[in-house]
Wavefront OBJ file of the C-alpha trace (Angstrom):
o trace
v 0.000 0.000 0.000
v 1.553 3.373 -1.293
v 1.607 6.517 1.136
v -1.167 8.035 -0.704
v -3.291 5.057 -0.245
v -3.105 5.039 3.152
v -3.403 8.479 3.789
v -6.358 9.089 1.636
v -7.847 6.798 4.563
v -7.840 9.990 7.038
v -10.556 12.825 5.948
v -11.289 16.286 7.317
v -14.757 17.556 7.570
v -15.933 20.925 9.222
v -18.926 18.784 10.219
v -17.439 15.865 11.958
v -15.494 16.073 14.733
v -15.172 19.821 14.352
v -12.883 19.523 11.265
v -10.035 17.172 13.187
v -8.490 14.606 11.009
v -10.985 10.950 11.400
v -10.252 7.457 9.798
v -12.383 7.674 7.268
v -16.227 6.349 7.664
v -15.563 6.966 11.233
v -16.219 9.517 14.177
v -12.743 8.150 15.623
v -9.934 10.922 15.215
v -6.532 10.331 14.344
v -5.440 11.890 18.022
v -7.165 9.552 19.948
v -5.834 6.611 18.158
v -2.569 7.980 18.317
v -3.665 8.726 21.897
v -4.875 5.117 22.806
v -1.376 3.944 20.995
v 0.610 6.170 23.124
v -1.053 4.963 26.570
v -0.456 1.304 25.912
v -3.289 0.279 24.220
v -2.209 -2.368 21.377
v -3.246 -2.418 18.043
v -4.927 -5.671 18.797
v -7.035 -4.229 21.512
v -8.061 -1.311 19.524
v -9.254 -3.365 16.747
v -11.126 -5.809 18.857
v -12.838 -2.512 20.712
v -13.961 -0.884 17.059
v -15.796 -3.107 14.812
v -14.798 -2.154 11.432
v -11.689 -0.622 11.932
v -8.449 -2.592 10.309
v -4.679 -2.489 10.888
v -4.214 -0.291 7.782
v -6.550 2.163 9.139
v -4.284 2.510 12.357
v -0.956 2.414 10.282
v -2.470 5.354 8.305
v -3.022 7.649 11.287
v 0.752 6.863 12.018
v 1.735 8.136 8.673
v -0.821 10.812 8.908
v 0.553 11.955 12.097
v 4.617 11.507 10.818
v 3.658 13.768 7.814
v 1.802 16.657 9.541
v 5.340 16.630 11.950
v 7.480 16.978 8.783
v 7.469 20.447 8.634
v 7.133 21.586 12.161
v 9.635 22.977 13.750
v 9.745 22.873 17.999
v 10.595 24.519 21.186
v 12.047 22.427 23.706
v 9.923 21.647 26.580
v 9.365 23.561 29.768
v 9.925 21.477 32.628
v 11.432 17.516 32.908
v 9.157 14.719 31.451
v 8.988 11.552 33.339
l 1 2 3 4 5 6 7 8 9 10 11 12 13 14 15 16 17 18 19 20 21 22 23 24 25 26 27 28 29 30 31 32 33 34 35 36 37 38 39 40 41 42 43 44 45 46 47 48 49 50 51 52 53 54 55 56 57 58 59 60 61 62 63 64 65 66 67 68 69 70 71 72 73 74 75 76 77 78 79 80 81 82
């Protein structure tokens, strides 16, 4: 599956989810996957919890996520992170 493939599997609507990026056919945004991913959760689990969703679907918020970082550029943190 190409890049484009996968990201064409993440939409943007001003009338779901108040515009955030969603897996596509879904109300579930690409920040709470990533969210869910980044607590723990495995991609097992979060398949089993949303009917419907696949693996590619999940991959494809990674990749979504990766991309929109590409051109950021960051501050270092306030603070130390534990």
């Amino acid at each position: 599956m190409t890049d484009q493939d996968l990201l064409s599997r993440v939409t943007t609507s001003p009338n779901v989810m108040v515009g955030k990026p969603v897996i596509q056919g879904t109300r579930l945004t690409v920040e709470y996957i990533l969210g869910l991913l980044a607590h723990g959760t495995t991609v097992a689990e979060i398949l089993e919890e949303y009917e419907g969703l696949t693996e590619i679907d999940i991959r494809a918020c990674l990749l979504f996520a990766s991309r929109s970082l590409e051109s950021a550029s960051f501050m270092p943190l306030t603070g130390s992170i534990r």
